[in-house]
C-alpha positions in Angstrom: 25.5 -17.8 -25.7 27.3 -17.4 -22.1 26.6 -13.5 -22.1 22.8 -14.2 -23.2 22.2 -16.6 -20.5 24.0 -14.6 -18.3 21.9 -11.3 -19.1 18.7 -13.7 -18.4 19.9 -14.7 -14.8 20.8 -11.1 -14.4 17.2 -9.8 -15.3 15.8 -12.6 -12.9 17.8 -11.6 -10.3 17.1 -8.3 -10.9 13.3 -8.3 -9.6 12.4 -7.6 -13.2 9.9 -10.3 -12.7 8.3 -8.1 -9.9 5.2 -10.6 -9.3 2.4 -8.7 -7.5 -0.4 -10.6 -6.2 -2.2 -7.3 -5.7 -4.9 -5.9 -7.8 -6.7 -2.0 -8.3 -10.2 -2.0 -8.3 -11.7 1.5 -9.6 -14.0 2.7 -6.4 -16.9 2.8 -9.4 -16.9 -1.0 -9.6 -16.3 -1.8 -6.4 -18.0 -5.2 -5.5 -20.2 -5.9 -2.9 -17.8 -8.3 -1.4 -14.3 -9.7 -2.5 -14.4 -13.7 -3.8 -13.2 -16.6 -2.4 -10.1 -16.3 -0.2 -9.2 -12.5 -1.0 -10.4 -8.8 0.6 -10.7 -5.6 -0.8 -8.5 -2.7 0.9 -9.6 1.0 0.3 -7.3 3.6 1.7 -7.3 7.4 0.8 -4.3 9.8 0.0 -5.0 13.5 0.8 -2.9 16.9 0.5 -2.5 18.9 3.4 -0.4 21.0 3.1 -1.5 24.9 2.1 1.9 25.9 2.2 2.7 24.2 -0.7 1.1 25.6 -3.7 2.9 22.5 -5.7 4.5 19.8 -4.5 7.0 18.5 -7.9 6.1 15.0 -7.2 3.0 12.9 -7.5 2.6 11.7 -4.0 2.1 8.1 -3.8 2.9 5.2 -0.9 3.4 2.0 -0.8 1.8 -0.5 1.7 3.5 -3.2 1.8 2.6 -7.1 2.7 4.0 -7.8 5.9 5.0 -10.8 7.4 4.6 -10.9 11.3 6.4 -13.9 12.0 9.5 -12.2 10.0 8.5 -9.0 11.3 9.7 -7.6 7.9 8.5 -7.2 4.0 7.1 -10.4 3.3 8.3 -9.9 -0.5 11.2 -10.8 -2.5 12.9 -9.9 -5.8 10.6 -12.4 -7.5 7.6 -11.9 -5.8 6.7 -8.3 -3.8 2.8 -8.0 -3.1 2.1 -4.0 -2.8 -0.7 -1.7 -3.1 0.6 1.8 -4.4 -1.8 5.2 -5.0 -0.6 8.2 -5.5 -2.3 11.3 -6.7 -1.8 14.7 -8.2 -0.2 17.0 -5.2 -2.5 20.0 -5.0 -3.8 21.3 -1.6 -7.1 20.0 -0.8 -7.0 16.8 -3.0 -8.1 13.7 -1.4 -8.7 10.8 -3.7 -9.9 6.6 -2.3 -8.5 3.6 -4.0 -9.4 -0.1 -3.7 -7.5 -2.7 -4.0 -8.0 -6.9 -4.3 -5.8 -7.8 -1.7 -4.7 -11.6 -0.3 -5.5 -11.3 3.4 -2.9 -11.0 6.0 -1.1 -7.9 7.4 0.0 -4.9 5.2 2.5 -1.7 6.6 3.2 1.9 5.2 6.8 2.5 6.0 7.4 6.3 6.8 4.8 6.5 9.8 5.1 5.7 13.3 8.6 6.4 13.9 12.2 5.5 13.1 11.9 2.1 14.7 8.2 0.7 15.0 5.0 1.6 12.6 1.7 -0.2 12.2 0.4 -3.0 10.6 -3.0 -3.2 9.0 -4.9 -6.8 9.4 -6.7 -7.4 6.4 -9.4 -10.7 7.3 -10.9 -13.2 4.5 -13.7 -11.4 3.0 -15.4 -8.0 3.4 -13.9 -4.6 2.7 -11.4 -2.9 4.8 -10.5 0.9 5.1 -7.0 1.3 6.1 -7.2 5.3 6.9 -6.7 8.4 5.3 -2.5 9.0 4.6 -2.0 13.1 4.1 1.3 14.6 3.0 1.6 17.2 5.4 4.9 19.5 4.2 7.6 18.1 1.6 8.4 15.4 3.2 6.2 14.8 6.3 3.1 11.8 6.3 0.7 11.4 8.8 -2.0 8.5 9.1 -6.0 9.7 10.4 -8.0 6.8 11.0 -10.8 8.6 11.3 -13.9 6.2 10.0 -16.2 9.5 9.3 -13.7 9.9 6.4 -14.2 6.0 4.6 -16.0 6.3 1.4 -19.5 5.1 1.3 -19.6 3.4 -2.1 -22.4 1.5 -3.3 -24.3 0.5 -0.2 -20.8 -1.6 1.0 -19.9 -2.3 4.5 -16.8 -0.5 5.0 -14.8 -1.4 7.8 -11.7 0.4 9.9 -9.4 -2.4 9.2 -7.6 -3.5 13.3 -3.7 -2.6 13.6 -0.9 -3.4 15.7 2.4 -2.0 16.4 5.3 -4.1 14.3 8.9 -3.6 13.8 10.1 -1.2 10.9 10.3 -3.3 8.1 13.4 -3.1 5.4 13.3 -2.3 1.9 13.3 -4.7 -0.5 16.7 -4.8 -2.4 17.2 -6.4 -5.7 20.7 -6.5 -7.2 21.8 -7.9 -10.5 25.1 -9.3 -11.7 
């Protein structure tokens, strides 16, 4: 009985319960506008990098909730809001996702540096675009926040969502017993 309930604490403490507040939205059925206190957050994922006829991986980010008082990952083991796309590594590919998002502030760790990076503000309401994120060689990621490139989906308002410089976040680390 000891080891069961043990085993159960350890799989709590695990972040097996990996609560996610965050939603996917195919681009198809993308609303006209989010409800109540929630936003949508599109963002596209693109390949450019010719010399690579392959890369082995899907490439996929994470963008992260961010917590601006904390300056840091707003998640625990318990409860970690994230979006995370990926898509099929072949030179050329770009690909949009959406995603129901609670408002606030949301970071891509791996651009902007070793120390600082940028954090996207995602307002009450409406439907943000967060930038284009290419994979530029194996392991290299660069952000275009070029509006030309937002997806123009069903006669949506699509804005560039505002950004400011923040403090590298850490990882989230979950251990168990």
């Amino acid at each position: 009985m000891v080891r069961l309930m043990l085993f159960g604490l350890s799989v709590l403490v695990s972040g097996c319960l990996g609560l996610n507040d965050v939603r996917p939205i195919r681009m198809q059925d993308l609303p006209a506008a989010p409800s109540g206190d929630r936003t949508f957050a599109v963002v596209s994922l693109s390949v450019d990098a010719p010399q690579l006829e392959r890369y082995p991986f899907v490439f996929s980010v994470s963008i992260d909730e961010y917590s601006i008082e904390h300056q840091d990952i707003s998640g625990n083991c318990f409860r970690y809001n994230h979006m995370y796309p990926g898509i099929d590594p072949i030179a050329g590919n770009r690909q949009y996702f959406a995603f129901d998002v609670r408002p606030g502030y949301y970071t891509v760790s791996g651009i902007g540096g070793r120390e600082k990076t940028i954090a996207f503000e995602l307002p009450v309401g409406g439907i943000v675009y967060l930038g284009d994120i290419a994979l530029t060689d194996m392991h290299g990621k660069r952000l275009s926040r070029d509006a030309s490139l937002a997806p123009k989906i069903n006669d949506n308002e699509i804005r560039l969502a505002s950004t400011r410089d923040v403090r590298l976040p850490h990882a989230v680390v979950c251990g168990g017993f």
